[in-house]
NUTORBA-567131 format. One line per 3 residues: number of its first residue (from 1); for each residue x, y, z of N, C-alpha, C, CB. Coordinates in steps of 0.1 Angstrom, whole numbers, plus 5000, padded with zeros to 4 digits. Glycine has a CB too. Layout:
<sites>
NUM> X/Y/Z/X/Y/Z/X/Y/Z/X/Y/Z ~ ...
</sites>
This chain:
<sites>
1> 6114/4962/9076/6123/4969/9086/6138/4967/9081/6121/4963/9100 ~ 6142/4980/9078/6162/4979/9074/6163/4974/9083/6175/4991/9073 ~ 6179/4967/9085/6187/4966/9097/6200/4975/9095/6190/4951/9099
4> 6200/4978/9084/6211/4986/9078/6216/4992/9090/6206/4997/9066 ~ 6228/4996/9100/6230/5005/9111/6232/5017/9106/6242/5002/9120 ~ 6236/5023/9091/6231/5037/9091/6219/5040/9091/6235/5044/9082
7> 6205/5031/9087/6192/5038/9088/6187/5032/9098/6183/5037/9078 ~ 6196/5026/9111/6193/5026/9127/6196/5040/9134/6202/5014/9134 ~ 6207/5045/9122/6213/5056/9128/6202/5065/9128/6225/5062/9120
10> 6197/5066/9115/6187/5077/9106/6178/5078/9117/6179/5072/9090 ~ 6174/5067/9120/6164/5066/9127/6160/5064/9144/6160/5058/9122 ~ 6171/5071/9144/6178/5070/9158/6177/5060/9169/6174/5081/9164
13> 6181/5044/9165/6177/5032/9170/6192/5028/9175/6169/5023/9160 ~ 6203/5033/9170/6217/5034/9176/6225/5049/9176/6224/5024/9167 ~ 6231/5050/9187/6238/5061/9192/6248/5061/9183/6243/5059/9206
16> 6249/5078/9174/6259/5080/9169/6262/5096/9169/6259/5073/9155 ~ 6275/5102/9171/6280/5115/9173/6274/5122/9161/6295/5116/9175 ~ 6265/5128/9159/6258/5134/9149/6261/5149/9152/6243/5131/9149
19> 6267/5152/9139/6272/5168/9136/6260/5175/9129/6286/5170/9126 ~ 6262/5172/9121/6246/5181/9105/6239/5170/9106/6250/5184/9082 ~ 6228/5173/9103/6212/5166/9096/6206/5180/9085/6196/5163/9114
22> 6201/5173/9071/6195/5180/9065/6180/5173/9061/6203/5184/9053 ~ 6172/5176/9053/6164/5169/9046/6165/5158/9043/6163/5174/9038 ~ 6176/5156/9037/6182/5146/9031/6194/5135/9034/6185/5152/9023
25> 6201/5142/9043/6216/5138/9047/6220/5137/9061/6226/5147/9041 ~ 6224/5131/9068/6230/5128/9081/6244/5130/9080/6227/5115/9085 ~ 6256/5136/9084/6271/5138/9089/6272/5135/9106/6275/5156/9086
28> 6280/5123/9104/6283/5120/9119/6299/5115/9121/6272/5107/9123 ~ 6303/5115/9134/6318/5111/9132/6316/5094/9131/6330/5117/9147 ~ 6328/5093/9118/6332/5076/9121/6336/5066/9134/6343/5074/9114
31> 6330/5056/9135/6329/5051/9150/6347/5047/9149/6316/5035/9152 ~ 6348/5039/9134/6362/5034/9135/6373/5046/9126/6363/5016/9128 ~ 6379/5058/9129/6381/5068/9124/6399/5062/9119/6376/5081/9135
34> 6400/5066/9105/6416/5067/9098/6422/5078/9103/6416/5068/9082 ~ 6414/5089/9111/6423/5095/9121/6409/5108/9129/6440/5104/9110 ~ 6412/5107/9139/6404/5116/9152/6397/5131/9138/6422/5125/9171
37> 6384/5129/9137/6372/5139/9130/6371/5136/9114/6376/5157/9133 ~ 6372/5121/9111/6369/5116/9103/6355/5120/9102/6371/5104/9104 ~ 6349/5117/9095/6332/5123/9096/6326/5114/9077/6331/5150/9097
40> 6315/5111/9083/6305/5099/9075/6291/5108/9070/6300/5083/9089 ~ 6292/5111/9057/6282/5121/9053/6274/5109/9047/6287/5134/9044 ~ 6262/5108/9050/6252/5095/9050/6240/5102/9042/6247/5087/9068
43> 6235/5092/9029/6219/5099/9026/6210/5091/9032/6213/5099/9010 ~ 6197/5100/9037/6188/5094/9046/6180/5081/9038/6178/5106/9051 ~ 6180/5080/9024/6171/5071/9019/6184/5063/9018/6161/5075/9006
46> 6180/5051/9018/6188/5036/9019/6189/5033/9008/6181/5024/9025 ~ 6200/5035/9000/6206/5029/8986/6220/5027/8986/6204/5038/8974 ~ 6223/5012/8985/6231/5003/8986/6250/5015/8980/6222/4988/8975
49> 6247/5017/8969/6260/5026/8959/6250/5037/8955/6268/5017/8943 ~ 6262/5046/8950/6261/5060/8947/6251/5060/8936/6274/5067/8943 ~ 6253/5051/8926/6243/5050/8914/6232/5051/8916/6242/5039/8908
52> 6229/5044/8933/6212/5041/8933/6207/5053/8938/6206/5028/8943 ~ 6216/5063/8939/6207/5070/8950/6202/5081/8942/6216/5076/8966 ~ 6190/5084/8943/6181/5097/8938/6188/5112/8931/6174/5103/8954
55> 6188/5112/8923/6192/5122/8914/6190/5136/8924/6182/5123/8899 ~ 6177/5137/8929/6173/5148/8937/6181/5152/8954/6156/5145/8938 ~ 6185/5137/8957/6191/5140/8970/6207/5145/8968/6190/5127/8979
58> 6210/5145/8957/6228/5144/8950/6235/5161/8956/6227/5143/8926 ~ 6225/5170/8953/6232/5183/8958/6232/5186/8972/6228/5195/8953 ~ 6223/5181/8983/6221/5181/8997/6239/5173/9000/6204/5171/9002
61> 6240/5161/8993/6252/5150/8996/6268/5156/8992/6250/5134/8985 ~ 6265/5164/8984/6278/5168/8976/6276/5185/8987/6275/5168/8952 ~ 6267/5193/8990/6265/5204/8998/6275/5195/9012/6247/5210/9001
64> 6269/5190/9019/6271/5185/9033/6285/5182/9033/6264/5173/9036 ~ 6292/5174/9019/6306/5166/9019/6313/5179/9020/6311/5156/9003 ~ 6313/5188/9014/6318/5202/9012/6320/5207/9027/6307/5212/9003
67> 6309/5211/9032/6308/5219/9046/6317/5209/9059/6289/5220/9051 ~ 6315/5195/9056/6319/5191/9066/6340/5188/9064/6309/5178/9068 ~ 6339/5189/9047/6361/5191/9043/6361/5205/9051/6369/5194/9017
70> 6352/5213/9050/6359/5227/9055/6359/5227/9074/6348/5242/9047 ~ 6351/5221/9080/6349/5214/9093/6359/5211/9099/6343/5203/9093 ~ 6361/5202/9087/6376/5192/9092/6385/5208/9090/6384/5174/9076
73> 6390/5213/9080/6403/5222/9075/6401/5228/9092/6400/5236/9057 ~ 6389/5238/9090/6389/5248/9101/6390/5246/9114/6380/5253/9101 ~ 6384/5237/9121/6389/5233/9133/6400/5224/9135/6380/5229/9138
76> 6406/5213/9129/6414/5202/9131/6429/5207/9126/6407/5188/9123 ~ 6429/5223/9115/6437/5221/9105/6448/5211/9101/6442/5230/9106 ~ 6444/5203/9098/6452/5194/9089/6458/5198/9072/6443/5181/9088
79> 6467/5187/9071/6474/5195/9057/6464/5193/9046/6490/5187/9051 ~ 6457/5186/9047/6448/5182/9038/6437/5172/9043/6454/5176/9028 ~ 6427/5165/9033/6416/5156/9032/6413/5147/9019/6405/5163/9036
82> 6407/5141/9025/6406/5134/9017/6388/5128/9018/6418/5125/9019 ~ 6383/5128/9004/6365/5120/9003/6367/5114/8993/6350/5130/9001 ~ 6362/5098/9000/6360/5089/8989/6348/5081/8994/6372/5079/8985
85> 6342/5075/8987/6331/5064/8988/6336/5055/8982/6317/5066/8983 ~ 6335/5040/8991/6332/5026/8984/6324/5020/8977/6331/5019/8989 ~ 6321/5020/8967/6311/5014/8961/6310/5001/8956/6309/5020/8955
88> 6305/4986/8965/6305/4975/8959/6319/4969/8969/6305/4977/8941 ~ 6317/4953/8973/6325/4952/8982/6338/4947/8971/6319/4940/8994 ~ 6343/4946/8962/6357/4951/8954/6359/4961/8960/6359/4954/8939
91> 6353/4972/8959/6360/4985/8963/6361/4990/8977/6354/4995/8955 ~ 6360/4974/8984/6361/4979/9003/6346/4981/9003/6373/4997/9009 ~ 6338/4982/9004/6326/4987/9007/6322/4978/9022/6316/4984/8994
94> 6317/4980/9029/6314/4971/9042/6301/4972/9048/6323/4975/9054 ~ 6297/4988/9043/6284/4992/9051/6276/4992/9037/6286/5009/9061 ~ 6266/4988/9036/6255/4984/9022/6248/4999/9017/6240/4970/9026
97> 6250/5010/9025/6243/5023/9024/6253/5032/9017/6239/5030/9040 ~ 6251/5035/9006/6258/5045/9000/6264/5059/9012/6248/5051/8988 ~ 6279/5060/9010/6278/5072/9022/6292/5074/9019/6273/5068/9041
100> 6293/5092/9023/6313/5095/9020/6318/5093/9028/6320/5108/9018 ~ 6331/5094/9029/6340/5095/9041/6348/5108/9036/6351/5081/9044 ~ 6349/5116/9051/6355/5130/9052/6369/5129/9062/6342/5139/9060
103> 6375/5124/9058/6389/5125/9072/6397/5134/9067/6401/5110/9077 ~ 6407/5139/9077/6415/5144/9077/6431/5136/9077/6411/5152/9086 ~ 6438/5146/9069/6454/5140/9062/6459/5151/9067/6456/5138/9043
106> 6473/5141/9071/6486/5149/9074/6499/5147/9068/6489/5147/9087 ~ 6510/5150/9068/6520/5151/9056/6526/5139/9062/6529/5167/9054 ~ 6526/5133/9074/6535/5120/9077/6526/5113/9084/6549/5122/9087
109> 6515/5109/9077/6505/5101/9083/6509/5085/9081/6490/5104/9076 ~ 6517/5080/9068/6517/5071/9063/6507/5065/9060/6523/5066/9068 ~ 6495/5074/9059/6488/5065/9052/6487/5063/9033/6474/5067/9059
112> 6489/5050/9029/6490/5054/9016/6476/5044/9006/6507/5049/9012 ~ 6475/5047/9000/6465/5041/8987/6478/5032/8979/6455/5056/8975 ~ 6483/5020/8976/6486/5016/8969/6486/5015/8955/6484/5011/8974
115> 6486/5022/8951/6481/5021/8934/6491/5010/8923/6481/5039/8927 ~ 6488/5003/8915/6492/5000/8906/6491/5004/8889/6488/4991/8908 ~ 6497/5016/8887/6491/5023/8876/6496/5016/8865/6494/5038/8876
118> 6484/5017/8857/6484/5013/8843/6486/5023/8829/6470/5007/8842 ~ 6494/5019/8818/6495/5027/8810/6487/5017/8797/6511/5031/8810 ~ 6478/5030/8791/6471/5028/8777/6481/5020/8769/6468/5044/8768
121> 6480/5015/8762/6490/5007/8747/6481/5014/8736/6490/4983/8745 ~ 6489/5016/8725/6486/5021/8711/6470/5028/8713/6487/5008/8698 ~ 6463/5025/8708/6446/5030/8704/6439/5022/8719/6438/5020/8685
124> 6438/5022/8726/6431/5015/8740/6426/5026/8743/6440/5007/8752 ~ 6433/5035/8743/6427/5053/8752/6422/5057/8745/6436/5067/8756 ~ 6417/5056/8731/6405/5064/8724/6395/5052/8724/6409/5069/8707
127> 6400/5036/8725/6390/5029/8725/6380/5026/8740/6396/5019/8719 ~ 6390/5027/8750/6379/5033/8763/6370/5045/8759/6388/5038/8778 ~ 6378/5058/8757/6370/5067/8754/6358/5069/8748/6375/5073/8751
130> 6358/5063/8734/6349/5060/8727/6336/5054/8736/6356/5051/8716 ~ 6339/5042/8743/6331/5035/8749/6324/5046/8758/6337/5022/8755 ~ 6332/5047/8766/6323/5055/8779/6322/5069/8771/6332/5056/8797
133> 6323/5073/8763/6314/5088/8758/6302/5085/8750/6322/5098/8747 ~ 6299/5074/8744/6289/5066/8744/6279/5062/8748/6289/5062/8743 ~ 6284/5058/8760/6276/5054/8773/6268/5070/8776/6289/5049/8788
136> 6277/5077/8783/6276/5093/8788/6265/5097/8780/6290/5103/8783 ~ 6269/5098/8766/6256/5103/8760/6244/5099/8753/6259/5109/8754 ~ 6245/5082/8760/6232/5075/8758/6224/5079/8773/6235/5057/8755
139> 6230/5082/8781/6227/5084/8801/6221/5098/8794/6246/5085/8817 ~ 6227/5107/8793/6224/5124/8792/6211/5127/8778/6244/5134/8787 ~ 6207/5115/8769/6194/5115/8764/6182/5112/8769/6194/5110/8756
142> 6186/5103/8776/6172/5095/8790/6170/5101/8798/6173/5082/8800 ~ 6175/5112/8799/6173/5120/8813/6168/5135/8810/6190/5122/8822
</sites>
């Protein structure tokens, strides 16, 4: 038995504002929202990050993320949005279920992403590249 609360969600064992259901995917609003029609596009099978989750469920997740940015545009109009996923608790992760976030952005929200950008030195940018195109096309022969 998960205890996971999105596949309490899935499974309707806790109350959540549920917009879309597909085959594959659940869209519900966030309980703790970065601003009023945030919305949580969830895959129904239980996999921890994006990696794990099923090659086959990937266009249902990436369909749903889509319908529900235009959701947000069309009814809420905001200046924008924003979709990201956490993956792995470095990257904020909290909830162990792979899943997007859909909110909506305004031009004086203050909300900001902090970034610390980094600049390549001499040969480092062909030598990442090298690496992960490597990778890429050791991934795209196994498959």
């Amino acid at each position: 038995m998960n205890e996971c609360a999105f596949c309490k969600i899935i499974r309707g064992e806790l109350a959540a504002e549920i917009l879309h259901v597909t085959p594959h995917v659940i869209a519900i609003l966030d309980i703790n929202p970065i601003h009023f029609g945030h919305i949580l596009v969830i895959p129904k099978t239980h996999s921890v990050t994006f990696l794990e989750m099923p090659d086959q469920e990937l266009p249902d997740l990436i369909r749903t993320t889509k319908i529900a940015a235009g959701a947000i545009m069309e009814t809420l109009k905001p200046q924008g949005f924003n979709i990201f996923s956490n993956n792995g608790k470095a990257a904020g992760q909290s909830i162990f279920h792979v899943h997007f976030h859909v909110t909506p952005r305004y031009t004086d929200d203050q909300i900001r992403f902090i970034l610390q950008l980094k600049k390549y030195q001499s040969d480092e940018m062909a030598h990442y590249g090298e690496q992960l195109r490597q990778q890429i096309q050791r991934t795209m022969t196994h498959e």
